[in-house]
PyMOL Python script that loads the backbone (N, CA, C, O; Angstrom):
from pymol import cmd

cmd.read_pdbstr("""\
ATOM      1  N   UNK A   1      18.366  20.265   3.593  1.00  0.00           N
ATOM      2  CA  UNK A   1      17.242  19.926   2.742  1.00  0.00           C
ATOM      3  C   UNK A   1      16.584  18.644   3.256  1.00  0.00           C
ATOM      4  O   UNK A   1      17.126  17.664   3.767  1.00  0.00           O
ATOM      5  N   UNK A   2      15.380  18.859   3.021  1.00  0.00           N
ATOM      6  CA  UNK A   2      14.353  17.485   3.844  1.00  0.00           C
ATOM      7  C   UNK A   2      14.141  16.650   2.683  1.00  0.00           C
ATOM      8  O   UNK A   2      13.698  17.213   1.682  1.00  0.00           O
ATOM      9  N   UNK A   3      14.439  15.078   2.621  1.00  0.00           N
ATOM     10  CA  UNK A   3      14.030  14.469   1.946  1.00  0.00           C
ATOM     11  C   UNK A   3      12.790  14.068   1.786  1.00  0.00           C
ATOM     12  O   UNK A   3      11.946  13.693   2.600  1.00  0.00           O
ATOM     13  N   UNK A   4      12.776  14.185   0.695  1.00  0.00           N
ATOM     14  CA  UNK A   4      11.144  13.133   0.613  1.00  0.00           C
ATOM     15  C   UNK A   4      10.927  12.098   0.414  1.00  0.00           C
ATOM     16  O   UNK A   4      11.584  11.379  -0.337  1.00  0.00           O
ATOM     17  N   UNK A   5       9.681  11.687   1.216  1.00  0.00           N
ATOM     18  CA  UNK A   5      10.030   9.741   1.457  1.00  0.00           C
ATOM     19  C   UNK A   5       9.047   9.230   0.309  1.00  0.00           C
ATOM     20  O   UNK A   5       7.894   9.635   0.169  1.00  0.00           O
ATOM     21  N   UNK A   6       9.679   8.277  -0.489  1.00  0.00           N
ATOM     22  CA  UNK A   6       8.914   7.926  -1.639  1.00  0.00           C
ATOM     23  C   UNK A   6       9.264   6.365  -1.528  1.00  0.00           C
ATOM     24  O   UNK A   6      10.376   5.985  -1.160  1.00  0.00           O
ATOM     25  N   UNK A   7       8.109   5.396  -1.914  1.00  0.00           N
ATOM     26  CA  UNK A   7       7.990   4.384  -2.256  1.00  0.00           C
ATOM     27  C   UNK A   7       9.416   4.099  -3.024  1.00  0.00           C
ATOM     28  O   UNK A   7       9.856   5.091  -3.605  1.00  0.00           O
ATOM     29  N   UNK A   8      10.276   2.804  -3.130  1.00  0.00           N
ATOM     30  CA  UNK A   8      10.781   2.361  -4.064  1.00  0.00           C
ATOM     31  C   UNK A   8      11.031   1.002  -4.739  1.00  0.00           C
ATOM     32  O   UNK A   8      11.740   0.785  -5.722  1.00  0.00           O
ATOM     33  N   UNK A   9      10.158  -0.044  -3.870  1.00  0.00           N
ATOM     34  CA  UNK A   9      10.083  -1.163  -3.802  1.00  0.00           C
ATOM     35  C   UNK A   9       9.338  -1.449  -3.315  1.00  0.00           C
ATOM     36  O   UNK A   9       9.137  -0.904  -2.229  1.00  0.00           O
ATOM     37  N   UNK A  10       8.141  -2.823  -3.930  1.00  0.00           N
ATOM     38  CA  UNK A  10       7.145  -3.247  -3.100  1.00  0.00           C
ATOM     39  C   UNK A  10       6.799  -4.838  -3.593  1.00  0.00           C
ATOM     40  O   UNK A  10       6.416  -5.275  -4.679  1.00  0.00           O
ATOM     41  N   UNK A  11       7.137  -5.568  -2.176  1.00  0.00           N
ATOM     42  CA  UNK A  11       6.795  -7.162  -2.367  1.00  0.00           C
ATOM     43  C   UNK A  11       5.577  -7.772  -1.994  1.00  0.00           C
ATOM     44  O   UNK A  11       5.260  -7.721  -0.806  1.00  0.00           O
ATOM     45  N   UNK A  12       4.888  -8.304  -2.753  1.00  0.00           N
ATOM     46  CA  UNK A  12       3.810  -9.167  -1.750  1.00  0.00           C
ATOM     47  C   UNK A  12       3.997 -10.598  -1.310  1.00  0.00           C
ATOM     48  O   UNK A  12       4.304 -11.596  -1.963  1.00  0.00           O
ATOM     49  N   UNK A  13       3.713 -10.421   0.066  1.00  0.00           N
ATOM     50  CA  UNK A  13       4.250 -11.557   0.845  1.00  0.00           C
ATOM     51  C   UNK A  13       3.538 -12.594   0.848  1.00  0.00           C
ATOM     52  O   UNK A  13       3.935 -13.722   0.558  1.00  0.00           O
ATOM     53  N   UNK A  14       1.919 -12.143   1.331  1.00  0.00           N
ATOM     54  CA  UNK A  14       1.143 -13.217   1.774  1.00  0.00           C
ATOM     55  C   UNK A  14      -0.284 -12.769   2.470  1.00  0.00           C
ATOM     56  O   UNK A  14      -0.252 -11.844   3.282  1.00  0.00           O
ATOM     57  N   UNK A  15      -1.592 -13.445   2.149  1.00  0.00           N
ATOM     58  CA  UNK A  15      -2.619 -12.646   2.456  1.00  0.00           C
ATOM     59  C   UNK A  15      -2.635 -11.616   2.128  1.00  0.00           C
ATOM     60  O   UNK A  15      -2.611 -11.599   0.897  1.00  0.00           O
ATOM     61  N   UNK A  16      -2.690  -9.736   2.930  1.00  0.00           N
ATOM     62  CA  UNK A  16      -2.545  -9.091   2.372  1.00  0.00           C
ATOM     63  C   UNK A  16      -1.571  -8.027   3.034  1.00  0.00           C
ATOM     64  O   UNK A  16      -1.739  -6.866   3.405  1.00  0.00           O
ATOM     65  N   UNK A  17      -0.537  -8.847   3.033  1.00  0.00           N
ATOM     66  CA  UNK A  17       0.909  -8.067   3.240  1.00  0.00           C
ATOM     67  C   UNK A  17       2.076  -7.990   2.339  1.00  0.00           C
ATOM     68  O   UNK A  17       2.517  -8.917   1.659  1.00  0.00           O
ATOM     69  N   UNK A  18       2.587  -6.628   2.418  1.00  0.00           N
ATOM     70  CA  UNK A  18       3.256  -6.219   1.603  1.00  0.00           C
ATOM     71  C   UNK A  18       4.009  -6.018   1.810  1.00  0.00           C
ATOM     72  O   UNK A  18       3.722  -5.159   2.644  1.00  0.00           O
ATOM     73  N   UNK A  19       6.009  -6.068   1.794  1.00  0.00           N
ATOM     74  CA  UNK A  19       6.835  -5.530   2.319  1.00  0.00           C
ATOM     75  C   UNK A  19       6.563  -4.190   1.182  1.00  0.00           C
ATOM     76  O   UNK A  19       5.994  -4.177   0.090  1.00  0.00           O
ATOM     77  N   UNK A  20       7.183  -3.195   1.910  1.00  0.00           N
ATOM     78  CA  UNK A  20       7.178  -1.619   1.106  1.00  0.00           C
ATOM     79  C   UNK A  20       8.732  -1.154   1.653  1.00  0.00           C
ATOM     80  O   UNK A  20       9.180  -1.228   2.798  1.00  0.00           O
ATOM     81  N   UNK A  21       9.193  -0.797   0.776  1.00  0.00           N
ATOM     82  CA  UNK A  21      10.976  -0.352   0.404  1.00  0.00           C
ATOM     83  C   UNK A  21      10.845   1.253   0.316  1.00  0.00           C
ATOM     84  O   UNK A  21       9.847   1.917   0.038  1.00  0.00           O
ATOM     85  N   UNK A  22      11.977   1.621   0.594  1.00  0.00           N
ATOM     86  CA  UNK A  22      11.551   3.489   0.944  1.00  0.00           C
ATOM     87  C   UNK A  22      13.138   4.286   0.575  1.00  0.00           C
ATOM     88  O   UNK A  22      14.206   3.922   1.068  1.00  0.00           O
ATOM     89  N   UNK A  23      13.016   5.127  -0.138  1.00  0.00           N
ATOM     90  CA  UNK A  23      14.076   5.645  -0.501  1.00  0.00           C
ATOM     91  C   UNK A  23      15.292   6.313   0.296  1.00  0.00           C
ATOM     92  O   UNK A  23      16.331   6.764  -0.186  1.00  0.00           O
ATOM     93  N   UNK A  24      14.893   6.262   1.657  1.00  0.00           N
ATOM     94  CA  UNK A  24      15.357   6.464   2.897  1.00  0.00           C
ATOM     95  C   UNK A  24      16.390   5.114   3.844  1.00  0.00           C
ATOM     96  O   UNK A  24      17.100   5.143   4.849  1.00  0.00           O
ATOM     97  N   UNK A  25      15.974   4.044   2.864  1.00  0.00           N
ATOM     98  CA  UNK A  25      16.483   3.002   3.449  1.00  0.00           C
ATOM     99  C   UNK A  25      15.700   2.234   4.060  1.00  0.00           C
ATOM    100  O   UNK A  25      15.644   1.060   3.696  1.00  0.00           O
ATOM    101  N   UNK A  26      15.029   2.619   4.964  1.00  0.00           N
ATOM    102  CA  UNK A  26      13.836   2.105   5.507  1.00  0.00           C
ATOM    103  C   UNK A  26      13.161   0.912   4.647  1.00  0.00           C
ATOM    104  O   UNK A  26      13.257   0.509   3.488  1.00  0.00           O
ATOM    105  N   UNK A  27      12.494   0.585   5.699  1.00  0.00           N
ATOM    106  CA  UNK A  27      11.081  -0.722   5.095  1.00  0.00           C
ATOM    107  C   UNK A  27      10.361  -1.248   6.492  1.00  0.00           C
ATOM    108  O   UNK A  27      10.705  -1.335   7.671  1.00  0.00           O
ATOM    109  N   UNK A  28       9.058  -1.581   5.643  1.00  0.00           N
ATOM    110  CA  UNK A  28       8.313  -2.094   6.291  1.00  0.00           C
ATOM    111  C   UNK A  28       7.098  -2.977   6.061  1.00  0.00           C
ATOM    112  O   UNK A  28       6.233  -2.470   5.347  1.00  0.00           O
ATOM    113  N   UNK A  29       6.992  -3.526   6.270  1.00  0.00           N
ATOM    114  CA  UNK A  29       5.781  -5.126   6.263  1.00  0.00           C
ATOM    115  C   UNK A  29       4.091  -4.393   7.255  1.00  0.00           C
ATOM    116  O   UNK A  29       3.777  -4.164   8.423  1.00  0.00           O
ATOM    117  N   UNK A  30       3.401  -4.271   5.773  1.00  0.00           N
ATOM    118  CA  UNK A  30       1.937  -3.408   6.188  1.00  0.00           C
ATOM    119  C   UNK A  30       1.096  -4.706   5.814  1.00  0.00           C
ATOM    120  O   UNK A  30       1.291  -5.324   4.767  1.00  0.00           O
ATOM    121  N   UNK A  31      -0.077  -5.146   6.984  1.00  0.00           N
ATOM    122  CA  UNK A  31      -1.211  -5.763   6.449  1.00  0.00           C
ATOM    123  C   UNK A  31      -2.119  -4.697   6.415  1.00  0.00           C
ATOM    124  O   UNK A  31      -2.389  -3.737   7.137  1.00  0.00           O
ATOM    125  N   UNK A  32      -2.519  -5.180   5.319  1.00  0.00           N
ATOM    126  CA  UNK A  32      -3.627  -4.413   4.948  1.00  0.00           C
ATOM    127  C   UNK A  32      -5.192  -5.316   5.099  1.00  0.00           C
ATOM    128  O   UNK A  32      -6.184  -4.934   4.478  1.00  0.00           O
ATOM    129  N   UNK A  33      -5.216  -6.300   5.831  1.00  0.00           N
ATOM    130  CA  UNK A  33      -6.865  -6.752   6.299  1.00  0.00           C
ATOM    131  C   UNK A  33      -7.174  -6.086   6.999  1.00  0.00           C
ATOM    132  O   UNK A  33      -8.397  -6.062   6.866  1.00  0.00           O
ATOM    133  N   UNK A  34      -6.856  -5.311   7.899  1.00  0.00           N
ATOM    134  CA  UNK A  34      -7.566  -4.620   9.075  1.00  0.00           C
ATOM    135  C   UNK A  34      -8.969  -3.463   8.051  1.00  0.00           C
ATOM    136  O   UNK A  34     -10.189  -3.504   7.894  1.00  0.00           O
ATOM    137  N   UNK A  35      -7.802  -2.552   7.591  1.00  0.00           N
ATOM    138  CA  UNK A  35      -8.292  -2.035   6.138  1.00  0.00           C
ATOM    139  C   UNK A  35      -9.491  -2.130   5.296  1.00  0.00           C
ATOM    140  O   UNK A  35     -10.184  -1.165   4.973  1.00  0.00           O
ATOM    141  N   UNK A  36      -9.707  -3.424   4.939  1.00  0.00           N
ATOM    142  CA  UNK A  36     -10.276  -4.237   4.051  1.00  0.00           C
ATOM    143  C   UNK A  36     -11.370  -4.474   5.434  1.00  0.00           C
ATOM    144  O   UNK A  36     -12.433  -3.855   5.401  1.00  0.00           O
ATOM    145  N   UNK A  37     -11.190  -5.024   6.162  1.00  0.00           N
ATOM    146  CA  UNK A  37     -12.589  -5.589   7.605  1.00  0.00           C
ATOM    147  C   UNK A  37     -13.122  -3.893   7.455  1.00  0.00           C
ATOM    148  O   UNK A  37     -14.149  -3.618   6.835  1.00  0.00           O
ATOM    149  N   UNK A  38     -12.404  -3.014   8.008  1.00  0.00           N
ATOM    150  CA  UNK A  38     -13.587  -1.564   8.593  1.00  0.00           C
ATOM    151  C   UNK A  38     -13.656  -1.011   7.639  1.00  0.00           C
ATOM    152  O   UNK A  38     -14.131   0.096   7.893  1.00  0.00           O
ATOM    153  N   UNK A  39     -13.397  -1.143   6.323  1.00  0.00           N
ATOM    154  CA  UNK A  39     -13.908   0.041   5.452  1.00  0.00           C
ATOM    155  C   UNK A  39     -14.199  -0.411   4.109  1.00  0.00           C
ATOM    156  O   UNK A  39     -13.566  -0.120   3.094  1.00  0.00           O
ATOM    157  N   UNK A  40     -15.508  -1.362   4.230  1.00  0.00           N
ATOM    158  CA  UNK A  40     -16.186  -1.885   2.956  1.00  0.00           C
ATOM    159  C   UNK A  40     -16.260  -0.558   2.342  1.00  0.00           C
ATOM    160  O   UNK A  40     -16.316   0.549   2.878  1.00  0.00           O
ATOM    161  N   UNK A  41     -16.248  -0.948   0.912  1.00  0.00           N
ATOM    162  CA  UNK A  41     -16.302   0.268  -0.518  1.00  0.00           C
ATOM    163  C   UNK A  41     -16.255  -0.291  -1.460  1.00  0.00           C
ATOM    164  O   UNK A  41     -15.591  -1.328  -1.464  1.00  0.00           O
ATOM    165  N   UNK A  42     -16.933   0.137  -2.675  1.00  0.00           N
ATOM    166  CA  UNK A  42     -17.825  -0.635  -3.859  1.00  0.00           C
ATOM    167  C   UNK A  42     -16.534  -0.105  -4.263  1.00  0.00           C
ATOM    168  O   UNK A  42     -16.133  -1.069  -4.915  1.00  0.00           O
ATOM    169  N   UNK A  43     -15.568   0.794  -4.332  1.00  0.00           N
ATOM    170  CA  UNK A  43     -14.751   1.501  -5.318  1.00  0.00           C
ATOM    171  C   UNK A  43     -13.163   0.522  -4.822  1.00  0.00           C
ATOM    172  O   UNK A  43     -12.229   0.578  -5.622  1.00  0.00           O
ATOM    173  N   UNK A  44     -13.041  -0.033  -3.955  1.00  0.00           N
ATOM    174  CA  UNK A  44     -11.785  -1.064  -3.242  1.00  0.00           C
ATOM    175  C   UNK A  44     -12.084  -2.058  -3.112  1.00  0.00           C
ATOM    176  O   UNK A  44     -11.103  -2.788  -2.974  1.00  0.00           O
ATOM    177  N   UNK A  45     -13.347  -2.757  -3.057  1.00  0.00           N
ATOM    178  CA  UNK A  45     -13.721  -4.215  -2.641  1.00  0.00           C
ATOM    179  C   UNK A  45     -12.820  -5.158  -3.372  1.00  0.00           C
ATOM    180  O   UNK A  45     -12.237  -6.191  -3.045  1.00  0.00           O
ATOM    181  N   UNK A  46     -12.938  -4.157  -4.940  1.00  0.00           N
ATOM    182  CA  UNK A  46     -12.166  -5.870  -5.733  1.00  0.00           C
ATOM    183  C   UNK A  46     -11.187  -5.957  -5.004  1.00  0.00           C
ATOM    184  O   UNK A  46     -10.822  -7.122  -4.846  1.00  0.00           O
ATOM    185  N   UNK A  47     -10.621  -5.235  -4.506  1.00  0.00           N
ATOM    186  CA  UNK A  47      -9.059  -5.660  -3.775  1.00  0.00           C
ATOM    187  C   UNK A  47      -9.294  -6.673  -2.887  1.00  0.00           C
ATOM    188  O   UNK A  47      -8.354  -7.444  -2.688  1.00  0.00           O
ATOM    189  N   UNK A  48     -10.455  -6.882  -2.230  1.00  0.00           N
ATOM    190  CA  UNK A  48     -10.327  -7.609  -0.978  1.00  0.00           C
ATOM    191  C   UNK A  48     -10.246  -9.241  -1.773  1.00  0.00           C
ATOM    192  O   UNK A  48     -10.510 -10.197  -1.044  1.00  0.00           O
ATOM    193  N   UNK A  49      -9.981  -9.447  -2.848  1.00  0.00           N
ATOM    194  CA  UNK A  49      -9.544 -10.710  -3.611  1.00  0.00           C
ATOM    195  C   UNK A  49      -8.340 -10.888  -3.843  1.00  0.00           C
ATOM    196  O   UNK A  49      -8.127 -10.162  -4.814  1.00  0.00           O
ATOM    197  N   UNK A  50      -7.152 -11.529  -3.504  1.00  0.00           N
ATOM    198  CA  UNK A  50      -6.171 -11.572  -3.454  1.00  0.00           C
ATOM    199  C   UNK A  50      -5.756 -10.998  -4.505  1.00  0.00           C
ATOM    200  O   UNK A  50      -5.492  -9.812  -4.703  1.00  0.00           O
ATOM    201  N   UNK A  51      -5.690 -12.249  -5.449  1.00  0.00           N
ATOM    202  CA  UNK A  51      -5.544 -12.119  -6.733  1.00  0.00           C
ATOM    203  C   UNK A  51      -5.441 -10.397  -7.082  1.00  0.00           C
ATOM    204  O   UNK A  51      -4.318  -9.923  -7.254  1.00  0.00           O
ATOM    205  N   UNK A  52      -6.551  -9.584  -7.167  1.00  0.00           N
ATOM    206  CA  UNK A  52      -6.154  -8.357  -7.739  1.00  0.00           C
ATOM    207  C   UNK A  52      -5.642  -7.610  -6.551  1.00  0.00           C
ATOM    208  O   UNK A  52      -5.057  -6.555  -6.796  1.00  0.00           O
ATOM    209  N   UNK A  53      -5.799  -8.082  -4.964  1.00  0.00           N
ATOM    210  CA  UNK A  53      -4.953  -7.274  -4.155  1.00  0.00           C
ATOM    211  C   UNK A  53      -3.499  -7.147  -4.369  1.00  0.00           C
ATOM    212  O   UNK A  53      -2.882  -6.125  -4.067  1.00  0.00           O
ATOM    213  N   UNK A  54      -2.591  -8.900  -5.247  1.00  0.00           N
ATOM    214  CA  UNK A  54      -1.497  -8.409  -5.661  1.00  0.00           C
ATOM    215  C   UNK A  54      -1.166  -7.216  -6.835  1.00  0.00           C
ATOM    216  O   UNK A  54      -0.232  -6.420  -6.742  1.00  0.00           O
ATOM    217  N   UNK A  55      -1.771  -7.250  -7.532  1.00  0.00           N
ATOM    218  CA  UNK A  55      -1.592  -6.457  -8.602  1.00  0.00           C
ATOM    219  C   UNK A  55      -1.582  -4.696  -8.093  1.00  0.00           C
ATOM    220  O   UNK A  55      -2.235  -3.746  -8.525  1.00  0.00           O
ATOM    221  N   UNK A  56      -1.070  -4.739  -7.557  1.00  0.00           N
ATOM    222  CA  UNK A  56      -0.411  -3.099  -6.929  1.00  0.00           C
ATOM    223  C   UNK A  56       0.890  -2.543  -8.071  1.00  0.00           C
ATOM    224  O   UNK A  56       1.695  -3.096  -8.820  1.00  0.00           O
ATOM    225  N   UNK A  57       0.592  -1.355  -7.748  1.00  0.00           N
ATOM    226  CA  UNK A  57       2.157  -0.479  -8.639  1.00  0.00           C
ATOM    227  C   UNK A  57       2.516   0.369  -7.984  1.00  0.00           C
ATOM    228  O   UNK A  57       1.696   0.966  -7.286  1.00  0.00           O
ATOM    229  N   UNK A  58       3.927   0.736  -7.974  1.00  0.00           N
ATOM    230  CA  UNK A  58       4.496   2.282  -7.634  1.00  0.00           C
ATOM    231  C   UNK A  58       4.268   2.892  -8.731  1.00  0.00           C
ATOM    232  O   UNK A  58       4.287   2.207  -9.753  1.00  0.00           O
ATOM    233  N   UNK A  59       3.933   4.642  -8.860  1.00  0.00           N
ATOM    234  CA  UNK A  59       3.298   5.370  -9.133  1.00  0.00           C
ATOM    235  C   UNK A  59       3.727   6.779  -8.387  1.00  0.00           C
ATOM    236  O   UNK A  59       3.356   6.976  -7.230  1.00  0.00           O
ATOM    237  N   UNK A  60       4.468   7.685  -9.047  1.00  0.00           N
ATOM    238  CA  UNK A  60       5.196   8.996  -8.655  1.00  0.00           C
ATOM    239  C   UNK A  60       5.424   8.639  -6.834  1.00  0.00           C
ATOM    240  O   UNK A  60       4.819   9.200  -5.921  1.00  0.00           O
ATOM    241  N   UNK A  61       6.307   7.723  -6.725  1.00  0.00           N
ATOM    242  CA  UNK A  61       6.571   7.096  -5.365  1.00  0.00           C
ATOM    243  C   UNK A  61       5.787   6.559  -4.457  1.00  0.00           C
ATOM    244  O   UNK A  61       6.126   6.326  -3.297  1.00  0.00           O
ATOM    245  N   UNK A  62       4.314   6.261  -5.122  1.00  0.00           N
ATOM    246  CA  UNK A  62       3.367   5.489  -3.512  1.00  0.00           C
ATOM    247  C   UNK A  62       2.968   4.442  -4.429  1.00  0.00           C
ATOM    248  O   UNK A  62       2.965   4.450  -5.660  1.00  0.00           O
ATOM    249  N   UNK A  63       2.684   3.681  -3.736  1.00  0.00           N
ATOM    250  CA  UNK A  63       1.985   2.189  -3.359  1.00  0.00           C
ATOM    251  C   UNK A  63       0.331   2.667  -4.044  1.00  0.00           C
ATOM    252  O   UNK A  63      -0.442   3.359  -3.382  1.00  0.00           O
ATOM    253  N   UNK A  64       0.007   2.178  -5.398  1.00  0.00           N
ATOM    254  CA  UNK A  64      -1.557   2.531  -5.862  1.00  0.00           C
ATOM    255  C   UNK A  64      -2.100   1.100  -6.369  1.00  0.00           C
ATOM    256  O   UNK A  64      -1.172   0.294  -6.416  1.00  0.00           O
ATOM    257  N   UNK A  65      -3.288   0.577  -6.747  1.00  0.00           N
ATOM    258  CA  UNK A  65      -3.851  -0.077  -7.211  1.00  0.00           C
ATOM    259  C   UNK A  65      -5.102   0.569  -8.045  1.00  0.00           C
ATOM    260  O   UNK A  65      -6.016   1.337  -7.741  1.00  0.00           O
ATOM    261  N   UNK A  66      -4.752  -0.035  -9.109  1.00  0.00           N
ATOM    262  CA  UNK A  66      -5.693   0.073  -9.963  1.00  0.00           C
ATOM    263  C   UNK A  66      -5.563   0.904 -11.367  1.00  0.00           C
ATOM    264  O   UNK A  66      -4.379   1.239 -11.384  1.00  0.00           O
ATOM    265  N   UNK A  67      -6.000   1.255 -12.195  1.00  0.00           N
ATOM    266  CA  UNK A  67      -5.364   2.095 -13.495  1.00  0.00           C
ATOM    267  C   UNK A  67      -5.467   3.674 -13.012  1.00  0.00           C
ATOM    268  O   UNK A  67      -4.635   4.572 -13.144  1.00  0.00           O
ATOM    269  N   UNK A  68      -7.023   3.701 -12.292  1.00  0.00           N
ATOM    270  CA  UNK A  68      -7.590   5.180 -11.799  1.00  0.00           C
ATOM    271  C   UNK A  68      -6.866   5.613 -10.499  1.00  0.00           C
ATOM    272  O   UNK A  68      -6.856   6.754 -10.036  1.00  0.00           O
ATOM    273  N   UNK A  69      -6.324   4.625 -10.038  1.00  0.00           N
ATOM    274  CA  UNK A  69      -5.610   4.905  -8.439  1.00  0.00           C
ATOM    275  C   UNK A  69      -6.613   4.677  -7.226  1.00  0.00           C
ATOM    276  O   UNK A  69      -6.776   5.268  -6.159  1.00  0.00           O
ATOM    277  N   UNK A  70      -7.252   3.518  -7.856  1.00  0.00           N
ATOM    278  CA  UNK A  70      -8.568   3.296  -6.829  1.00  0.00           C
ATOM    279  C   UNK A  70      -8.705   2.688  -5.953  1.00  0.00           C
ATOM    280  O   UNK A  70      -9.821   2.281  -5.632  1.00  0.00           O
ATOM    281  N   UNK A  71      -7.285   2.339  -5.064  1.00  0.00           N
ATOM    282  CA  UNK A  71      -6.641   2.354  -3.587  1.00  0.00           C
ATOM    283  C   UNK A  71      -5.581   2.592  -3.914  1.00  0.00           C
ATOM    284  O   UNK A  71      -4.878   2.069  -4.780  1.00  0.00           O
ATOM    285  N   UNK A  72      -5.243   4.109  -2.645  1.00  0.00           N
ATOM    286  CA  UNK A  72      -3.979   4.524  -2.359  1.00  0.00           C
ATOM    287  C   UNK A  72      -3.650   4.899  -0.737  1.00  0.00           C
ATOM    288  O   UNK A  72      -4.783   4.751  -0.279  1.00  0.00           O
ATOM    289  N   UNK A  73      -3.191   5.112  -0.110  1.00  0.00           N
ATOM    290  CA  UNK A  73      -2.307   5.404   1.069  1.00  0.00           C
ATOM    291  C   UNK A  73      -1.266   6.323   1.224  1.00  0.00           C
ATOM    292  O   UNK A  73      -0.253   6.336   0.526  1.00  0.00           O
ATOM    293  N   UNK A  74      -1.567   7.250   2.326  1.00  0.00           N
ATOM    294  CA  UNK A  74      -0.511   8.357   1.899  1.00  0.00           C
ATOM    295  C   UNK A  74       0.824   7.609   2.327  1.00  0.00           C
ATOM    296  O   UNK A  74       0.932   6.577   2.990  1.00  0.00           O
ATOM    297  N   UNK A  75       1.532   8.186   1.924  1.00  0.00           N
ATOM    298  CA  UNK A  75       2.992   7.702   1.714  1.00  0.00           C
ATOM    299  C   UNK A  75       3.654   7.254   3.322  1.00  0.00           C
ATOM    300  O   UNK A  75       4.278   6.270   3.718  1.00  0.00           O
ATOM    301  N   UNK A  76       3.065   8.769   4.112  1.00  0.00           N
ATOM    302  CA  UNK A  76       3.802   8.931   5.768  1.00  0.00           C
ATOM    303  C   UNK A  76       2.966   7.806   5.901  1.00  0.00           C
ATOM    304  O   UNK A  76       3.641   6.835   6.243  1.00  0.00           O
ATOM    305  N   UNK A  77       1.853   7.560   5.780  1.00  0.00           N
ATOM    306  CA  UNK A  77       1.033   5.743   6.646  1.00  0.00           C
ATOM    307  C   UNK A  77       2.196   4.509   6.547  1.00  0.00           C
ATOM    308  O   UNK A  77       2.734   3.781   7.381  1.00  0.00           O
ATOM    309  N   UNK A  78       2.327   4.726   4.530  1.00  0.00           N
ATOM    310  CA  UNK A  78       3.258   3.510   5.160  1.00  0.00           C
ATOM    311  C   UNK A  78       4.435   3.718   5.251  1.00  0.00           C
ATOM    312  O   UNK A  78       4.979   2.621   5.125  1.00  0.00           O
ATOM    313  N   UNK A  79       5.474   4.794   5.457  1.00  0.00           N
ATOM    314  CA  UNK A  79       6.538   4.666   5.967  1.00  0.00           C
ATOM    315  C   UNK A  79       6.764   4.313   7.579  1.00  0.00           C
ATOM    316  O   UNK A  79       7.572   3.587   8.160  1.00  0.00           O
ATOM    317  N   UNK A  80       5.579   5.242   8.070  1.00  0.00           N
ATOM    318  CA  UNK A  80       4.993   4.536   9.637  1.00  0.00           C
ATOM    319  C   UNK A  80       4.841   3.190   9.677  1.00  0.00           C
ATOM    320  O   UNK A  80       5.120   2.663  10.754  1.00  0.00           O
ATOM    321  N   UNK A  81       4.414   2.372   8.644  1.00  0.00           N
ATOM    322  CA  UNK A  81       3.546   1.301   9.538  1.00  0.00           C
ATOM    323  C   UNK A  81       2.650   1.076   9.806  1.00  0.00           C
ATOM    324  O   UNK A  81       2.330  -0.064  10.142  1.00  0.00           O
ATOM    325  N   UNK A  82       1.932   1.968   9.777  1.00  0.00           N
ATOM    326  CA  UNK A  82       0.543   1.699   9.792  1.00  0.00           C
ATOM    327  C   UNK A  82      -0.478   2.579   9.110  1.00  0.00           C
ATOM    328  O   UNK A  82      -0.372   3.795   8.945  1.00  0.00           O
ATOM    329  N   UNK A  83      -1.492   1.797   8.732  1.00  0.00           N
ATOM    330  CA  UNK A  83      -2.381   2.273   7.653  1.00  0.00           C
ATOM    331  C   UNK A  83      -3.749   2.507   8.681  1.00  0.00           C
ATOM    332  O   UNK A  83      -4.639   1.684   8.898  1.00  0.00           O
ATOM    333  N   UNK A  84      -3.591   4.225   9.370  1.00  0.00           N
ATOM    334  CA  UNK A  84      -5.012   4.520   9.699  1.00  0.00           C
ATOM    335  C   UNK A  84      -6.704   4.788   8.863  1.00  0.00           C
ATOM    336  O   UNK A  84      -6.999   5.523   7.921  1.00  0.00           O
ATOM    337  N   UNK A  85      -7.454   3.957   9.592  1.00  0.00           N
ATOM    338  CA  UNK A  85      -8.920   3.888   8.806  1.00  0.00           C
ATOM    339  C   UNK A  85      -9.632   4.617  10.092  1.00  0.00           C
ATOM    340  O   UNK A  85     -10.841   4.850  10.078  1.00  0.00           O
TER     341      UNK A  85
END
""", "prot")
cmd.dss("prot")
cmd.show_as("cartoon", "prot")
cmd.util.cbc("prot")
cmd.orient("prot")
């Protein structure tokens, strides 16, 4: 049976990095400015303010912001490491 990789822990470090904890054991430390530089959006901008960039939740195992889920990331990005834009 294949596990499924789900969020289970998530720290914010600094600027806009996050360690992310994985039910697999795994982890990994994602910035997310790159993110935030190439893909201005009226519907994510507030994030690009710290302040509400911390305010993230786990949410049926991923990494979401916002009440509506109005930044998310599929799960395989960040168990990879990296968050393609």
């Amino acid at each position: 049976m294949t596990l499924t990789i789900n969020v289970t822990a998530a720290e914010y470090l600094s600027d806009y990095k996050i360690l992310v904890k994985f039910n697999d054991s795994t982890q990994q430390i994602l910035d997310f400015e790159d993110f935030f530089i190439a893909n201005p959006h009226p519907q994510h901008d507030i994030y690009r303010n710290k302040e509400h960039f911390k305010n993230f939740k786990i949410e049926k195992g991923t990494l979401v912001w916002g009440e509506d889920w109005d930044l998310i990331f599929p799960v395989e990005q960040l168990h990879a490491g990296h968050i393609q834009f």
